[in-house]
N, C-alpha and C positions, 0 to 999 in steps of 0.2 A: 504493500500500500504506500511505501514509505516513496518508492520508487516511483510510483505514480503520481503522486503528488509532487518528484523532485523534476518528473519529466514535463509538467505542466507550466511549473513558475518559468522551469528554463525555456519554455515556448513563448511563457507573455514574455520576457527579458528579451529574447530575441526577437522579439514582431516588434520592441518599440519604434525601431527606426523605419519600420516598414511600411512603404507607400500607401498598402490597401490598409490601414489598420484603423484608423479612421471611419474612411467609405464603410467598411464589414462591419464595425462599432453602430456607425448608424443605421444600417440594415438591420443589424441586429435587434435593434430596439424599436426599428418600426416594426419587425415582425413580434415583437413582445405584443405590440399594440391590437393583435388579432390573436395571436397564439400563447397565451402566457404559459405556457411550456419552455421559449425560452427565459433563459433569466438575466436582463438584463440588467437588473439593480447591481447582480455580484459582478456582471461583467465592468460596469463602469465605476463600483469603488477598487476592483483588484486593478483596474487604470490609473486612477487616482494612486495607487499604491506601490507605484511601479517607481523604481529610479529610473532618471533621465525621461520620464511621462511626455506626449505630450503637452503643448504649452496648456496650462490650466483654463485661461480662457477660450482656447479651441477646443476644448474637450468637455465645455460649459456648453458651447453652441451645438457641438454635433450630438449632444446628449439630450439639447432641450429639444432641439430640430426634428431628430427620430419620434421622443415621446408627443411631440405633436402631430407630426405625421400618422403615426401611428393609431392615435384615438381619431383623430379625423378618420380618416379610415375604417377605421372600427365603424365609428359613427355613419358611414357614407353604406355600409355595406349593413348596416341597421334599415336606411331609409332604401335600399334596393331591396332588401326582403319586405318593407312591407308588413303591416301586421297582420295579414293573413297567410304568408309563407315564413313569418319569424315563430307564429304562433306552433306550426305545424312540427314546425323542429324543436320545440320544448319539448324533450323526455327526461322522464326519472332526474338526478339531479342537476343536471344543467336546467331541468326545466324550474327547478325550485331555486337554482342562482339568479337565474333570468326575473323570473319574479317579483324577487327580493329587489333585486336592482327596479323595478318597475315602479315598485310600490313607492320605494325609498326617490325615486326620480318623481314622483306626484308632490310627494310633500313638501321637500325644497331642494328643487334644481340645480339652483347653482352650488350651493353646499357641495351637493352631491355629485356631483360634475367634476368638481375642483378638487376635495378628497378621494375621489376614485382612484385618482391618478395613481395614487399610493397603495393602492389594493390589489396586485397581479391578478387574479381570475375576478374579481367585483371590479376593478375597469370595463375590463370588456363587456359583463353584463350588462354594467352602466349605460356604455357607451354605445353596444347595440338596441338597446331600450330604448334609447335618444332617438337614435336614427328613425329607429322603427313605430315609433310612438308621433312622431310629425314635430318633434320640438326644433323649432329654430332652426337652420347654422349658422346664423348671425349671431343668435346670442352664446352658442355653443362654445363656437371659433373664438372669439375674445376669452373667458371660463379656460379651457384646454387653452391657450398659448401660456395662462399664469398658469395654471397647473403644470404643465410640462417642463417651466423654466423655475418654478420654486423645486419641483423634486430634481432634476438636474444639479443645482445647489443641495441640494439633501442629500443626495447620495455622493456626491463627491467629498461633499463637508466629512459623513461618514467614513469614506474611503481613507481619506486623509490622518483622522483620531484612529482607525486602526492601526493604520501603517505606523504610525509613532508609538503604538503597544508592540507591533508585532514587526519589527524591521528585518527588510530582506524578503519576508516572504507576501509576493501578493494574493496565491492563493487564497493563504490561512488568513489574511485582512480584510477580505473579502468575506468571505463564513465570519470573522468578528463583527466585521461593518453588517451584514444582513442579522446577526442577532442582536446589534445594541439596534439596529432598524426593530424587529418585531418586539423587544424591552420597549421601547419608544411609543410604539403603537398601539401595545398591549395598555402602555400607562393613560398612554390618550382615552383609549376605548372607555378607559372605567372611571376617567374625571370626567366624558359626555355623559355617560350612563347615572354618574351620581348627581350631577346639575340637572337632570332631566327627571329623576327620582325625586329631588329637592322641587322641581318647577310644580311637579304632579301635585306635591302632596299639599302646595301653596295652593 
């Protein structure tokens, strides 16, 4: 295992100077933006983590560029299915993701538009919901470009507090940065849930 992991760091180390490293960065994370099966959050703090990176503000842009891309996308392929071919492909639990994201898109949009961004499979629900549901893309497009460029900042911000725990390796900074991510998330979850507990009970 140990090997595996030494054959990976020495792979990101050596892609840094590499021309497509970039372009494939941002591929990558417009396809997060449909398929959250890839994982782009580890890919872009184990970048951040990298000695000799590239430059920090270019890797701000092609990170925010992708996540935008990407929900747009999402979003465009919501409003070609339509709610009566989006409906038709709800099964078993995709069909109760899809939902969730529906119901949570009625109540407040933009919220939930903007927070998505941070949730790999409750994105895409979100953001096929949108499409599919007739919301905007005027009001979408504006919502997704700050979403995209605030977690771009996020995840690099992350990438970076790893790197300075765990120096040298950007693998293992990367698995740091994605767990102080879901600590972070986990902590947010249960300060809405108790102000929302509190608003109730007022």
């Amino acid at each position: 295992m140990s090997e595996f992991f030494d054959t990976v760091n020495n792979a990101l180390i050596s892609a840094t100077d590499a021309w497509w490293l970039l372009p494939a960065t941002f591929l990558l994370i417009v396809l997060d933006g449909l398929f959250p099966v890839v994982p782009s959050e580890a890919l872009v703090m184990a970048l951040a983590a990298l000695d000799g990176r590239p430059a920090l503000p270019l890797l701000i842009a092609v990170a925010a560029l992708g996540a935008i891309t990407g929900d747009n996308l999402s979003f465009a392929v919501g409003r070609l299915l339509g709610p009566g071919r989006f409906d038709r492909l709800r099964v078993g639990r995709v069909a109760r993701t899809l939902d969730a994201g529906r119901r949570q898109l009625e109540r407040r949009p933009a919220t939930v538009i903007l927070t998505g961004r941070f949730v790999p499979v409750g994105r895409v629900a979100v953001y096929l919901a949108a499409g599919a549901s007739g919301y905007p893309h005027r009001r979408f497009l504006p919502i997704s470009i700050l979403g995209g460029t605030v977690w771009a900042f996020y995840m690099l911000a992350l990438g970076l507090v790893a790197a300075a725990w765990v120096d040298g390796n950007p693998l293992f900074s990367a698995a740091v940065g994605v767990g102080l991510s879901l600590v972070l998330g986990a902590v947010a979850d249960i300060l809405i849930r108790w102000r929302r507990a509190r608003r109730t009970a007022a």
